[in-house]
DRENPA-3360 file (N, C-alpha, C; in nm, 2 decimals, always signed):
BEGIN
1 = XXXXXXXX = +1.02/+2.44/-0.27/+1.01/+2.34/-0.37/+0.98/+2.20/-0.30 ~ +1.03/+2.16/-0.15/+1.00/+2.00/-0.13/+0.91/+2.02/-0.01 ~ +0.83/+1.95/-0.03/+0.76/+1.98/+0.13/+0.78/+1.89/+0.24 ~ +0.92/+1.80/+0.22/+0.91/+1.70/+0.36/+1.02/+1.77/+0.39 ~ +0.99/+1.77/+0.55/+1.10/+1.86/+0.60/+1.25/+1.79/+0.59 ~ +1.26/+1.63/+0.59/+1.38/+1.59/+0.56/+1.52/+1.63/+0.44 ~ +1.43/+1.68/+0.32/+1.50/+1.77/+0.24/+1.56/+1.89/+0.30 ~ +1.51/+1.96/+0.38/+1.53/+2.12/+0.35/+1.71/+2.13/+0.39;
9 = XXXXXXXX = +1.74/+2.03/+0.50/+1.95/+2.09/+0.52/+2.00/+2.02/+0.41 ~ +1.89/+1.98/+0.31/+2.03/+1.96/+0.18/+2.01/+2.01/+0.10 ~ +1.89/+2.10/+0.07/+1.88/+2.24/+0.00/+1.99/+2.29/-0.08 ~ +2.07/+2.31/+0.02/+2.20/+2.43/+0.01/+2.32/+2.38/-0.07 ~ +2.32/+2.24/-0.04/+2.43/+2.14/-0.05/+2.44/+2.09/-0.20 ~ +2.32/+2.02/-0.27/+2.28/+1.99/-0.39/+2.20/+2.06/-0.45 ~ +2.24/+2.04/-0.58/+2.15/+2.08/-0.67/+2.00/+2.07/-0.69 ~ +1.90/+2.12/-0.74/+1.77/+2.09/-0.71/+1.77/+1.97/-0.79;
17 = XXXXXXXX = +1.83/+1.96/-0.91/+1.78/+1.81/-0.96/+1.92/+1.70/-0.91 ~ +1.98/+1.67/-0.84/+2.02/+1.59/-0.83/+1.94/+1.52/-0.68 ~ +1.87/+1.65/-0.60/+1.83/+1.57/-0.49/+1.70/+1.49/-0.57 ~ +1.62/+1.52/-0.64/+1.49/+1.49/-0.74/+1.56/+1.34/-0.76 ~ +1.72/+1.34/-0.80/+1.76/+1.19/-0.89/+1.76/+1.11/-0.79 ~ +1.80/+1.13/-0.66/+1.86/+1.05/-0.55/+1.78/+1.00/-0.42 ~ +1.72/+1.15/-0.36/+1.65/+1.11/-0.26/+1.53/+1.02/-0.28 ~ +1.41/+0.98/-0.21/+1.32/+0.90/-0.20/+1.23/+1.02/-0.21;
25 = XXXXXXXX = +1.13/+0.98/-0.31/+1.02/+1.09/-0.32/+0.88/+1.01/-0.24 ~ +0.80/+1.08/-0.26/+0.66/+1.01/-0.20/+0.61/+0.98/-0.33 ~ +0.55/+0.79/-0.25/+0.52/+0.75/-0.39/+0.35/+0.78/-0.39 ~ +0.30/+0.78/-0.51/+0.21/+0.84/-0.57/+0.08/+0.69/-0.57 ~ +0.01/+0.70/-0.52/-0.10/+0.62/-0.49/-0.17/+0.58/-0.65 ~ -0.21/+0.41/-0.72/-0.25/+0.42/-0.84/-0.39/+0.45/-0.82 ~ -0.44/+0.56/-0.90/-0.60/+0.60/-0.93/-0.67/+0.53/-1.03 ~ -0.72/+0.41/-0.99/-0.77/+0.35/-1.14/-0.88/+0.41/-1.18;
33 = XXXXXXXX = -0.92/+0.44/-1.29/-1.07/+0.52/-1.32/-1.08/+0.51/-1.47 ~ -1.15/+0.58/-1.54/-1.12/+0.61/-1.70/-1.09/+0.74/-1.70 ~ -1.03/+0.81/-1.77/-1.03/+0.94/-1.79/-1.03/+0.96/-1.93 ~ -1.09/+1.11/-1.94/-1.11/+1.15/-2.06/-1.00/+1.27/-2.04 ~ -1.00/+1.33/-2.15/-0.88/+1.40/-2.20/-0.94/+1.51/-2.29 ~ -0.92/+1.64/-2.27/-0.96/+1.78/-2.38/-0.80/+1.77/-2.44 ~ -0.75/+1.74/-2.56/-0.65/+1.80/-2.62/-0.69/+1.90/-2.69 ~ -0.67/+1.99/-2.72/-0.65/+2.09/-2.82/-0.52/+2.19/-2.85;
41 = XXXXXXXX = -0.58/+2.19/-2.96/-0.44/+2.24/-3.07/-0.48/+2.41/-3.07 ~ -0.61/+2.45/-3.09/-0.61/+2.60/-3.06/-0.76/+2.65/-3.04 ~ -0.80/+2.77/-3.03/-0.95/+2.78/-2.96/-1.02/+2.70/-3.12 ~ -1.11/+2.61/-3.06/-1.22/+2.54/-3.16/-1.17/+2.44/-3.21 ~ -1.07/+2.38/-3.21/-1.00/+2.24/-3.23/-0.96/+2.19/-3.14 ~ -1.04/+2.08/-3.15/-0.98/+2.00/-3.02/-1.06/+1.82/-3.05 ~ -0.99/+1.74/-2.96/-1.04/+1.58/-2.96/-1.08/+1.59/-2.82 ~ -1.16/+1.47/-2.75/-1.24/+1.40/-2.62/-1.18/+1.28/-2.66;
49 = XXXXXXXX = -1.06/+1.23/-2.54/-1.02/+1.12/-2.57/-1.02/+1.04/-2.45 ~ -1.05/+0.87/-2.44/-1.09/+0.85/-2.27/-0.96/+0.71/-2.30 ~ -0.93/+0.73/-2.22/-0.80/+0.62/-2.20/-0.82/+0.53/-2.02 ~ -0.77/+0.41/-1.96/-0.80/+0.37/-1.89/-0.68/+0.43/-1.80 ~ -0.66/+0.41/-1.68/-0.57/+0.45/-1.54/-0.47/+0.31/-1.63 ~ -0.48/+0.26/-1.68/-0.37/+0.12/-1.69/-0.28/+0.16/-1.86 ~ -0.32/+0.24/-1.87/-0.24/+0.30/-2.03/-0.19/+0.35/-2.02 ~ -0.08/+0.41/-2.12/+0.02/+0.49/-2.06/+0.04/+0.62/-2.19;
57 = XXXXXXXX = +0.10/+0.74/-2.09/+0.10/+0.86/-2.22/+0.15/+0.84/-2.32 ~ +0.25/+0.73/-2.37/+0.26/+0.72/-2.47/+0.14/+0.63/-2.63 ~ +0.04/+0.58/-2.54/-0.08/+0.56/-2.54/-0.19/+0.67/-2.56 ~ -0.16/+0.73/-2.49/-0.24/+0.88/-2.51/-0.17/+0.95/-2.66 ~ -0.08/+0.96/-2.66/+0.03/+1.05/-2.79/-0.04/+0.95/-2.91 ~ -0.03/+0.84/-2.91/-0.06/+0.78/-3.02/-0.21/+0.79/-3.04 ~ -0.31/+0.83/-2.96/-0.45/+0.83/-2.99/-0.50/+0.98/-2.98 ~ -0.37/+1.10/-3.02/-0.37/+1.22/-3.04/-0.33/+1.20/-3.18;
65 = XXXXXXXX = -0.25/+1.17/-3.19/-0.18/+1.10/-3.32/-0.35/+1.07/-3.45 ~ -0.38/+1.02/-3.38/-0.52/+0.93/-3.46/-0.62/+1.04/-3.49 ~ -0.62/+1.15/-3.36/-0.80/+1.23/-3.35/-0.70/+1.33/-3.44 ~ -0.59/+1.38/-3.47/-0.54/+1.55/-3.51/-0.49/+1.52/-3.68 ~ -0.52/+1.30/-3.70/-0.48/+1.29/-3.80/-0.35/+1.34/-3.86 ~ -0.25/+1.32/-3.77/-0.13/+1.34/-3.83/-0.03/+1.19/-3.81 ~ +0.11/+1.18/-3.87/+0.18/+1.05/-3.91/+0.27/+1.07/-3.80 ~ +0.30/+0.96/-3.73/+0.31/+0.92/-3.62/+0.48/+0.96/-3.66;
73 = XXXXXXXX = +0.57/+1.03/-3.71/+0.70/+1.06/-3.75/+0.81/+1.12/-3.70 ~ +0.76/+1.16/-3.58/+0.86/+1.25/-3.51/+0.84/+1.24/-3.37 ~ +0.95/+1.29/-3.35/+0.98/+1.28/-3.14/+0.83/+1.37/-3.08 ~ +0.82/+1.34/-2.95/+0.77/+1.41/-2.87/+0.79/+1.40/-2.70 ~ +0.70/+1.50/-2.68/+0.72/+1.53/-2.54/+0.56/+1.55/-2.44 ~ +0.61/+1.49/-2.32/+0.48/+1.56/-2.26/+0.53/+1.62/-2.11 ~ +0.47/+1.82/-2.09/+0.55/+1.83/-1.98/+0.42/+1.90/-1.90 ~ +0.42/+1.76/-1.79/+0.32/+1.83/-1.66/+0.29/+1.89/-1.62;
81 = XXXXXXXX = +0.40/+2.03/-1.65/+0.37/+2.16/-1.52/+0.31/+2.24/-1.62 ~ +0.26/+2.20/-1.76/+0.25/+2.27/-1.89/+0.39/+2.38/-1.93 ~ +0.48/+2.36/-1.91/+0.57/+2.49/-1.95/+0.70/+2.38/-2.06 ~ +0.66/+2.45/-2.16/+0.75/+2.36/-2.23/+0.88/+2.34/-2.22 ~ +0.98/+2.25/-2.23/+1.08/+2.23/-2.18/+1.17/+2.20/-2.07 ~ +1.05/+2.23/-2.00/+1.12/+2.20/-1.82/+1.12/+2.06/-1.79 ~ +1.19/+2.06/-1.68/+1.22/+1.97/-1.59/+1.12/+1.82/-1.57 ~ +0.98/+1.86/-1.60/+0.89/+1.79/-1.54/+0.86/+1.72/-1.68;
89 = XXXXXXXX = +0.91/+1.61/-1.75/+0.92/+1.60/-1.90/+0.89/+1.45/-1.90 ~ +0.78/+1.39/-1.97/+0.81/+1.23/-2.01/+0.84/+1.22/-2.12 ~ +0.94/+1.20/-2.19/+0.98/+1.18/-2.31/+0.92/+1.04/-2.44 ~ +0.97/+1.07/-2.53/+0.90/+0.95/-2.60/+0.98/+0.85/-2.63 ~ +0.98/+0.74/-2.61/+1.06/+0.58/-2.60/+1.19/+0.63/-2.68 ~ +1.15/+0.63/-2.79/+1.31/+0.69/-2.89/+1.41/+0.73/-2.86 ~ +1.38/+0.83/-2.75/+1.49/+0.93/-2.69/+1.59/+0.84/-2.66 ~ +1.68/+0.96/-2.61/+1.82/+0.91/-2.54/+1.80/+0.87/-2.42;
97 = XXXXXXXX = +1.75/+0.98/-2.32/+1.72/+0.94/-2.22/+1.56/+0.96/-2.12 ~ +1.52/+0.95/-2.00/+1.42/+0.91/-1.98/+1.39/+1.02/-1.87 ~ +1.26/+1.06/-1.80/+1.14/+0.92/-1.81/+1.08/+0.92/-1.89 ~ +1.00/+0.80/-1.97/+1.01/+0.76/-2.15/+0.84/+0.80/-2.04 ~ +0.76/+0.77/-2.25/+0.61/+0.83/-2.16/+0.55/+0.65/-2.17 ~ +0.64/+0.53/-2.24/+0.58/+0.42/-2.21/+0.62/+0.37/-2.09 ~ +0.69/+0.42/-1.97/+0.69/+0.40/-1.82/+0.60/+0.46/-1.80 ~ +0.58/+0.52/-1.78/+0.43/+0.58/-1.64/+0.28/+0.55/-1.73;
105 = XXXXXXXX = +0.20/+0.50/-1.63/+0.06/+0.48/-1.64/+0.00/+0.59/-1.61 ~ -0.10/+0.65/-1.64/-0.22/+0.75/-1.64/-0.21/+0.71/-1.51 ~ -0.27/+0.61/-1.42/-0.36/+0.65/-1.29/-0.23/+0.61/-1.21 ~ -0.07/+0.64/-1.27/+0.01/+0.65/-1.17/+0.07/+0.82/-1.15 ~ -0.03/+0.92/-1.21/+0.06/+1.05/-1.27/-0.03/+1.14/-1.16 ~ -0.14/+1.08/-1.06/-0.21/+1.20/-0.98/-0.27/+1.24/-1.03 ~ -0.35/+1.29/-1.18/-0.40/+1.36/-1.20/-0.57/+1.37/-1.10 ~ -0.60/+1.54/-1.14/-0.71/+1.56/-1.11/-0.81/+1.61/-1.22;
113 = XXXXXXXX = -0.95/+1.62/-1.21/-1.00/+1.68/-1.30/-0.97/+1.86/-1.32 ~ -0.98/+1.91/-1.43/-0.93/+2.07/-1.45/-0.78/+2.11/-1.47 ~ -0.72/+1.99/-1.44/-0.52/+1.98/-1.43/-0.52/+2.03/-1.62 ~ -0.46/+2.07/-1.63/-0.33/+2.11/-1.73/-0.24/+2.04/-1.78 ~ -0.19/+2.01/-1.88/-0.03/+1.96/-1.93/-0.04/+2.01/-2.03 ~ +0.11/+2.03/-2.10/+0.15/+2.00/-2.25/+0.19/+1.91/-2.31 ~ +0.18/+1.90/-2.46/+0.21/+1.78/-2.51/+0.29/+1.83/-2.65 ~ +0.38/+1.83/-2.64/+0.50/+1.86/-2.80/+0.51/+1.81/-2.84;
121 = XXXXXXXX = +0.46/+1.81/-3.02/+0.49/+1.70/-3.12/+0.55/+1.75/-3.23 ~ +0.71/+1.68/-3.30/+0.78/+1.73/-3.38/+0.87/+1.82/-3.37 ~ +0.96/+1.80/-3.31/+1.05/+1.93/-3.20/+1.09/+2.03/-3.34 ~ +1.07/+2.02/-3.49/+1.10/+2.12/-3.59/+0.99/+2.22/-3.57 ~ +0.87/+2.15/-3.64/+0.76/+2.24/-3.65/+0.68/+2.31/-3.49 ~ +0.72/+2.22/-3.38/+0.68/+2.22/-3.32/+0.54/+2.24/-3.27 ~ +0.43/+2.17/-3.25/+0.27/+2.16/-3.28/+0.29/+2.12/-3.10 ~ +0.20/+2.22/-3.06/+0.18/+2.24/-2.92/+0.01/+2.22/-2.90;
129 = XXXXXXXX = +0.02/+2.07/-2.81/-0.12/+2.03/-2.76/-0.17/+2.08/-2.59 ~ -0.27/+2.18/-2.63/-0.31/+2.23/-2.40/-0.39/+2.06/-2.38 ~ -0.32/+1.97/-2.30/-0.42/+1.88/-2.27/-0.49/+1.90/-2.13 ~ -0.63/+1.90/-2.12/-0.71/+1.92/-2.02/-0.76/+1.73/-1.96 ~ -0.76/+1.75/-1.81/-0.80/+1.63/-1.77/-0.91/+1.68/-1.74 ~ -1.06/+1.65/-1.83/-1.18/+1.68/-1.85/-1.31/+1.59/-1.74 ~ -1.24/+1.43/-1.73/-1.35/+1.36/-1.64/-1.22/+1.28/-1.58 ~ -1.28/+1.21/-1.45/-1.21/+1.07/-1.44/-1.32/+1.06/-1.35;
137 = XXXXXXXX = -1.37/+0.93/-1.39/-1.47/+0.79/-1.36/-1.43/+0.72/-1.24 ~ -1.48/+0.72/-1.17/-1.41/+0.59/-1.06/-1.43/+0.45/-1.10 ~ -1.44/+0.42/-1.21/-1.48/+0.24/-1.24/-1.38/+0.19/-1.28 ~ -1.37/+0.09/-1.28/-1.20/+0.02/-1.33/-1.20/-0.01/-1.45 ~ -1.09/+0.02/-1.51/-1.07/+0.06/-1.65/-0.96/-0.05/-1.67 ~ -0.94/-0.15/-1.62/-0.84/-0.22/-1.68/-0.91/-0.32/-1.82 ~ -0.98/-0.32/-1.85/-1.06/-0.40/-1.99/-1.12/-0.26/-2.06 ~ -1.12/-0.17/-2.01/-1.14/-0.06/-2.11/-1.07/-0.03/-2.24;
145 = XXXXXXXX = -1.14/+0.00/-2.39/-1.09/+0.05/-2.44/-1.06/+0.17/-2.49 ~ -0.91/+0.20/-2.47/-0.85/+0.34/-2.54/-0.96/+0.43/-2.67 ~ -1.01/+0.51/-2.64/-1.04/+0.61/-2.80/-1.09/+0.72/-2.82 ~ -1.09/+0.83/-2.92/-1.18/+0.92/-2.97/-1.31/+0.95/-2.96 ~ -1.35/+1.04/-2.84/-1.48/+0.98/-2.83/-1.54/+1.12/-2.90 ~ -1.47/+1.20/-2.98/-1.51/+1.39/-2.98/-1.46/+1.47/-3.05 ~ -1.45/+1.46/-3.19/-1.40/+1.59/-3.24/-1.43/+1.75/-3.26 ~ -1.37/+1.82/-3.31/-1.49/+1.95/-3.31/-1.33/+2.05/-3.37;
153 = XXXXXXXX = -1.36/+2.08/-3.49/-1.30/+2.22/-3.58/-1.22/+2.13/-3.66 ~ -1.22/+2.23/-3.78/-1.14/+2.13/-3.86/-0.98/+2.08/-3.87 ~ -0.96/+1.96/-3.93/-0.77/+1.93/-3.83/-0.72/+1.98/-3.99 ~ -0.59/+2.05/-3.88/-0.49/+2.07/-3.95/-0.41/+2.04/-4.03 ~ -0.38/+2.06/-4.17/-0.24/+2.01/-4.26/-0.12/+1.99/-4.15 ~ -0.12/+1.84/-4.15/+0.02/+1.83/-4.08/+0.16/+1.88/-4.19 ~ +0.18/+1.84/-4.32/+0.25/+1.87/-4.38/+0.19/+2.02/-4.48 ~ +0.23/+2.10/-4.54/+0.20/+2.17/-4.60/+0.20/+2.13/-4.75;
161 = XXXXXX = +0.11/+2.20/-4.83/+0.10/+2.13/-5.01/+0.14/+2.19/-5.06 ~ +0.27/+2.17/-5.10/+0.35/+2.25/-5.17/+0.34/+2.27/-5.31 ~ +0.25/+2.19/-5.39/+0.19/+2.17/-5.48/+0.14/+2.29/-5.52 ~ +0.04/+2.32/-5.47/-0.03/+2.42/-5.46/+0.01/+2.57/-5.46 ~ +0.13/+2.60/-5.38/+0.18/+2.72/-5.40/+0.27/+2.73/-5.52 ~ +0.27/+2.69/-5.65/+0.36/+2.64/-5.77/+0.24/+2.74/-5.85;
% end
């Protein structure tokens, strides 16, 4: 799990996430660029969303929020390694506790093009996003604006019409 050899004789000692809380990680170089974004919700629905290296995922959630046309109502999650619930989790400001996804910046998270994540919205219904890092630009994106540049299949009833089944 760590690759600087200074961790490994404390391996044994601590827990894996307490050395994660404490020790000094390597810090992660900012990548400014624009990136675009594949979310999709299942094969043939999906948004093309381009956000700048200076936005942050909770920036991204809210302009998922916009292309999947659903009401901005409930908690969410976004987890890096794509495996839902693990460890590697930015949470959304609301929570109890952190890392919230309005701390970290896009061009502070490493991404590459072809990377993977998940994105959980509504921890009831739970609506699971595969987000794909589709391009990133090397131009500087700090005057860039955030948006939708791509839809494709039709979006989903966020709420069901209950009307209807009557």
């Amino acid at each position: 799990m760590f690759e600087e050899e200074f961790f490994l004789p404390f391996k044994d000692i601590f827990q894996d996430i307490e050395l994660e809380k404490t020790l000094p990680r390597r810090k992660i170089k900012f990548k400014d660029g624009v990136y675009t974004f594949k979310v999709s919700l299942r094969k043939g629905t999906w948004s093309k969303i381009q956000l700048s290296a200076h936005e942050t995922l909770h920036d991204l959630h809210i302009l998922i929020q916009q292309a999947f046309e659903f009401d901005d109502d409930y908690m969410y999650s976004f987890f890096m390694d794509g495996k839902p619930w693990s460890k590697y989790e930015f949470k959304c400001p609301i929570g109890d506790e952190g890392p919230c996804s309005d701390e970290v910046k896009i061009g502070e998270l490493d991404l590459i093009e072809k990377q993977n994540f998940l994105y959980i919205f509504d921890y009831g219904d739970v609506w699971k996003f595969n987000i794909e890092v589709f391009e990133v630009k090397d131009e500087e994106g700090d005057e860039y604006n955030p948006k939708v540049i791509e839809n494709k299949g039709e979006r989903p009833q966020q709420y069901p019409d209950y009307d209807d089944e009557w």
